[in-house]
C-alpha positions in Angstrom: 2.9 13.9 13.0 5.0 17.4 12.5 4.2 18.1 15.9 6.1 15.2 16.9 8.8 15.6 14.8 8.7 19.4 16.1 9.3 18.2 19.7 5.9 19.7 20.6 4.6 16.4 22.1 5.8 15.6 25.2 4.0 12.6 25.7 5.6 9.2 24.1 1.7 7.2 24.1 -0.3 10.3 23.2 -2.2 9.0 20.4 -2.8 10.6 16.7 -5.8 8.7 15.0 -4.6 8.0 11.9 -7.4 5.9 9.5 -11.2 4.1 10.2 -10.8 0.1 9.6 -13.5 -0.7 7.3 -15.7 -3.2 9.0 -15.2 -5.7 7.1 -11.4 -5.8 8.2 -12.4 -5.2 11.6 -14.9 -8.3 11.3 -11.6 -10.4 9.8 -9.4 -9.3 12.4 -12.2 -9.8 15.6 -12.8 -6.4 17.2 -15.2 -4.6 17.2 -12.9 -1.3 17.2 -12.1 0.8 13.8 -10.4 4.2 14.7 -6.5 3.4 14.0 -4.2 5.4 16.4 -0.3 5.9 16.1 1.5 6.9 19.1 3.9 10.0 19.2 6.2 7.1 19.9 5.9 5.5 16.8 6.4 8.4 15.0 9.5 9.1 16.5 10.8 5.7 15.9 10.0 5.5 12.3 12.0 8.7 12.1 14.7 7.2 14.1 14.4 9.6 16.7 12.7 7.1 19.5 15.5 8.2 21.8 13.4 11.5 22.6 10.7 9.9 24.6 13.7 7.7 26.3 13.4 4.6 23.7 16.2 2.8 22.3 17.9 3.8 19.3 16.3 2.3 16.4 16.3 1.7 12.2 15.5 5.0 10.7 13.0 4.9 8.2 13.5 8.4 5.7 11.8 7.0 2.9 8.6 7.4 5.2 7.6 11.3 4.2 4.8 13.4 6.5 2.9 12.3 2.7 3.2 9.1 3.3 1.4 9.2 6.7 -1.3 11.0 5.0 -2.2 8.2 2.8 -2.8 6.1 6.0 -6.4 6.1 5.4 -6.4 5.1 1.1 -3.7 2.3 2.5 -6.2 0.7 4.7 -9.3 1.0 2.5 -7.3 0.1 -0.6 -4.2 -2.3 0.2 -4.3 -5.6 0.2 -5.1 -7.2 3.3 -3.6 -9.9 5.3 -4.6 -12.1 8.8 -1.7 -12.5 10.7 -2.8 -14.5 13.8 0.9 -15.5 14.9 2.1 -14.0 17.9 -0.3 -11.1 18.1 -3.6 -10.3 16.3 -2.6 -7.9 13.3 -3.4 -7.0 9.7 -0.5 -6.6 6.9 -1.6 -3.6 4.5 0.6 -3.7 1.4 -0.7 -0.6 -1.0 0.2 -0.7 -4.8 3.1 0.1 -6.1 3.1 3.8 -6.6 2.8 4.5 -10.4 5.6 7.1 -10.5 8.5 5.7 -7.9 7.5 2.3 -7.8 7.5 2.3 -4.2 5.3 0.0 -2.0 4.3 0.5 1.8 3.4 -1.9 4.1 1.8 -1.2 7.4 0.5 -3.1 10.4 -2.5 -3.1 12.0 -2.5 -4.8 15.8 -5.2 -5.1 17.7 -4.3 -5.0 21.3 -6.5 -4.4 24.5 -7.5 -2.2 26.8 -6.8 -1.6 30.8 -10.5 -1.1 30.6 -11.2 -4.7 28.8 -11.8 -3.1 25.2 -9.6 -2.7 22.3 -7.9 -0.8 20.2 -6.1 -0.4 17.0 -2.1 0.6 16.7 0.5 1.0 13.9 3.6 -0.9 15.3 5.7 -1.0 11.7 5.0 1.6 9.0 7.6 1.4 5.9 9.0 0.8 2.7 7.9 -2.6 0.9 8.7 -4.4 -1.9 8.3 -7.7 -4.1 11.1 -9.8 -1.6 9.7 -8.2 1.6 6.5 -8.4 0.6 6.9 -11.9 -0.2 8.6 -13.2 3.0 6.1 -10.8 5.2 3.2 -12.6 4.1 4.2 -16.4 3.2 1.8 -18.7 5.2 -0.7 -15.8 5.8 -4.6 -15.7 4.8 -5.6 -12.8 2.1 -8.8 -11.2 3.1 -11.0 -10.7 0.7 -13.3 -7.6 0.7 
């Protein structure tokens, strides 16, 4: 992720794998896939810098920290888990509330094919939650229970 930020990749889908889906997610979601990948694109535009790989300007996201993508991983074996079958196939992770700041992420799991006829796994929205977000993100979805 700092090499992104750094300028040092070059190439806007170059993937970073980022967390392993447990299966029983993957089995609620339908794919067989588990490696989670974020694209040097992503990262820029949750920085707000998607304008270096020729993307439109977008919302900046500061309160996302190179520690919050660390806890990539403990989000998706510990949030609570969401179906979201609407437009695409995709899991909402909301973790707990941070003990100390109170804070809450949410991330996105979509599953999305292949050229090749498989899958894979991408972040499209990393960021900042909280109770009203939270709330409105998730009315009408299905819990998954672990």
């Amino acid at each position: 992720m700092r090499a992104v930020r750094a300028g040092e990749v070059a190439d806007p889908a170059a993937s970073i794998a980022a967390a392993l889906l447990p299966p029983s997610l993957a089995e609620a979601l339908g794919t067989l896939a588990t490696l989670v990948e974020v694209s040097a694109f992503r990262v820029a535009k949750v920085a707000g810098e998607a304008e270096i790989f020729g993307g439109r300007p977008s919302t900046e996201h500061p309160e996302i920290t190179a520690r919050d993508w660390a806890l990539l991983q403990r989000l998706v074996a510990t949030g609570e888990a969401h179906l979201d079958l609407g437009r695409y196939r995709q899991l909402v992770l909301h973790g707990r509330p941070d003990a100390a700041t109170g804070r809450m992420l949410m991330l996105i799991i979509r599953a999305v094919r292949r050229p090749d006829g498989g899958e894979r796994l991408i972040v499209p929205t990393f960021q900042q939650s909280g109770r009203r977000r939270r709330a409105r993100k998730l009315r009408g979805l299905k819990a998954i229970m672990r």
